[in-house]
C-alpha positions in Angstrom: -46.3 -65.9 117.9 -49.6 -67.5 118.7 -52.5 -68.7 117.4 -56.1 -68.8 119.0 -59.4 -70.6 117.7 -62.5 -69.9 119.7 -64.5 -73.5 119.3 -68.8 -73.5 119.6 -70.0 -71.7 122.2 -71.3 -73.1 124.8 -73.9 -71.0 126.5 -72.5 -67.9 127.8 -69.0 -69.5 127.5 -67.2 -70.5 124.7 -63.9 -73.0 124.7 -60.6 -70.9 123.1 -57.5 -73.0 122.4 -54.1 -71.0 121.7 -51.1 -72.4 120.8 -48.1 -70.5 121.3 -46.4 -67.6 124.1 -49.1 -67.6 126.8 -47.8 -63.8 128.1 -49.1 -62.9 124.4 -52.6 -63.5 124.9 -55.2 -60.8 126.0 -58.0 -62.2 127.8 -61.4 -60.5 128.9 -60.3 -60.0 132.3 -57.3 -58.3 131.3 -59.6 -55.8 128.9 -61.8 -55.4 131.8 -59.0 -54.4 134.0 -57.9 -52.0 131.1 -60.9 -50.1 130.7 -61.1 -49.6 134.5 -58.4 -47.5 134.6 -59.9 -44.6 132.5 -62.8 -45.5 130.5 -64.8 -42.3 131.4 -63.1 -40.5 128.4 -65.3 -42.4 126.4 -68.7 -40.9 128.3 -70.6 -38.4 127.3 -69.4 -34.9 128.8 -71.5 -33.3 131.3 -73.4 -30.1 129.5 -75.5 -29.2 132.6 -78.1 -26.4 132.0 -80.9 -25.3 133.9 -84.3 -23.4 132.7 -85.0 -20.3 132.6 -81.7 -19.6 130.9 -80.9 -16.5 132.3 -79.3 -17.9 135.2 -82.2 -16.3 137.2 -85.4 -17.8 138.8 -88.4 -16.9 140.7 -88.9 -18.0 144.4 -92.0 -20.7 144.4 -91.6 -21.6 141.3 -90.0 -24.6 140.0 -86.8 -24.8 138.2 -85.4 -27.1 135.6 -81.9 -28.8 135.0 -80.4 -30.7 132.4 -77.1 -32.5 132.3 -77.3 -32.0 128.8 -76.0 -36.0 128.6 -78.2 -39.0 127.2 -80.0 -41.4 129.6 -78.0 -44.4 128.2 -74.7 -44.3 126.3 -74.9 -45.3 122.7 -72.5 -48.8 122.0 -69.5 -47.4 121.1 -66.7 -49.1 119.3 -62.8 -48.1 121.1 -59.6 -50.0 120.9 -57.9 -51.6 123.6 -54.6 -53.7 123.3 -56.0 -53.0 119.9 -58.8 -55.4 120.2 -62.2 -54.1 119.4 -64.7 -53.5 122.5 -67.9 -52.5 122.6 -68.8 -50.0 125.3 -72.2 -49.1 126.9 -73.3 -47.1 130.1 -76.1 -45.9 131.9 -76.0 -42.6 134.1 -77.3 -41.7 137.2 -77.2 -38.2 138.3 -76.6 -37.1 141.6 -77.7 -33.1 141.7 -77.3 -31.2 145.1 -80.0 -27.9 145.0 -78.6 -25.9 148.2 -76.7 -26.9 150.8 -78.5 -30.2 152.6 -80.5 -30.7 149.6 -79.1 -33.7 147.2 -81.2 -35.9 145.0 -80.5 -38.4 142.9 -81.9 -39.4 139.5 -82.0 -41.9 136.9 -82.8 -39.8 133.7 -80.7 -37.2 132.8 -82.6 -33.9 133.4 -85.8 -31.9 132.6 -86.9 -29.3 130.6 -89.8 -26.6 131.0 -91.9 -29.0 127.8 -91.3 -32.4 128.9 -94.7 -33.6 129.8 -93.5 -35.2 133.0 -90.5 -32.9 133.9 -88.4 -35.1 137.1 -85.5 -33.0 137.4 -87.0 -29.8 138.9 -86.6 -28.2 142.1 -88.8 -25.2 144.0 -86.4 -22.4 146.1 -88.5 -21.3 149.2 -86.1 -18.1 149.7 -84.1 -15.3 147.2 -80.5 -15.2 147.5 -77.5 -16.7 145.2 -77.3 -20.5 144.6 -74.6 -22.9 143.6 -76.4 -25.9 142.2 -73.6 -29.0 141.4 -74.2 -32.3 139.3 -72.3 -35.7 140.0 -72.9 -37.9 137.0 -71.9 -41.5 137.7 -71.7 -44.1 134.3 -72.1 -48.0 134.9 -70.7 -49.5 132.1 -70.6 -52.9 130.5 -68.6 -53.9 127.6 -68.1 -57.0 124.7 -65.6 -58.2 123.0 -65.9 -60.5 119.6 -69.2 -62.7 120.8 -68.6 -62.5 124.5 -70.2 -60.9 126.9 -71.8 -58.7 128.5 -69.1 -58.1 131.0 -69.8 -55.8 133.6 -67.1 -52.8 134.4 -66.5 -53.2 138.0 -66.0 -49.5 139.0 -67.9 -46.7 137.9 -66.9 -43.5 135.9 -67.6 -40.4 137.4 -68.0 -37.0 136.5 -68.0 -33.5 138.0 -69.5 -31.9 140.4 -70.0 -29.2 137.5 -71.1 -26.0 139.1 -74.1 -23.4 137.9 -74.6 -20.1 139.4 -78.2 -19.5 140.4 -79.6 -16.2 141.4 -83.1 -16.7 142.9 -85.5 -13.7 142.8 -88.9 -12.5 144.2 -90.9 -11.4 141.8 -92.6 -7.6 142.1 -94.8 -5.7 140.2 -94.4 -4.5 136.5 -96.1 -1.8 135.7 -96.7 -1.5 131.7 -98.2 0.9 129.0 
């Protein structure tokens, strides 16, 4: 058995004094070192959708995707070595077009009524596509007072895959 005070912090640090088994104390690096291992079951599942919905598109005209994620993950409470942590991310999304063509954004898609749509790309020639999204989540976490303490590798998802079919467009004739 043990017993740990944590004394007046002292800027970012704060002095912690246990008495007891030293092999029963959990520290921040060993947390850190925990959540390393898996922590992308905590982030926010790729949902990746692309507009129009159909699954079909025009040539010369842009297309949108969505990763159907949030931009930021919202601080989420998990347990480990049942101590409480608070976990955050931010996403970057990696999304490759067509073969040769990868770019990589910091928000997490666009839709046809965003007012400033980023996530949007223009096919120059019909045929079927296989567009594929890479979502990478670098995370920080807390525990008690302490931190922010940055996760040291990233979690990554994917590549989830859409089927594209890019169309010309021809003349309708209508009543």
């Amino acid at each position: 058995m043990f017993t740990c005070v944590a004394l007046e912090p002292a800027g970012d640090c704060a002095e912690l004094v246990c008495i007891g088994d030293d092999s029963d104390v959990v520290t921040t690096a060993d947390i850190g070192e925990e959540l390393r291992r898996d922590w992308e079951v905590w982030v926010p599942k790729q949902r990746a959708s692309l507009q129009p919905v159909n699954g079909k598109t025009l040539v010369d005209l842009p297309t949108y995707f969505d990763s159907g994620q949030p931009q930021r993950m919202p601080a989420t409470s998990v347990r480990v070595f049942d101590t409480e942590v608070i976990l955050t991310a931010e996403g970057e999304w990696e999304w490759t077009f067509e073969p040769g063509v990868k770019r990589n954004f910091d928000v997490p898609g666009s839709k046809y009524d965003d007012p400033n749509p980023q996530v949007a790309y223009t096919y120059e020639t019909a045929g079927p596509r296989v567009v594929e999204l890479t979502t990478t989540w670098w995370g920080r976490f807390r525990v008690g007072g302490f931190g922010p303490y940055d996760i040291e590798n990233p979690a990554t998802q994917g590549p989830q895959r859409l089927d594209l079919q890019v169309v010309e467009s021809g003349p309708v004739l209508g009543r």
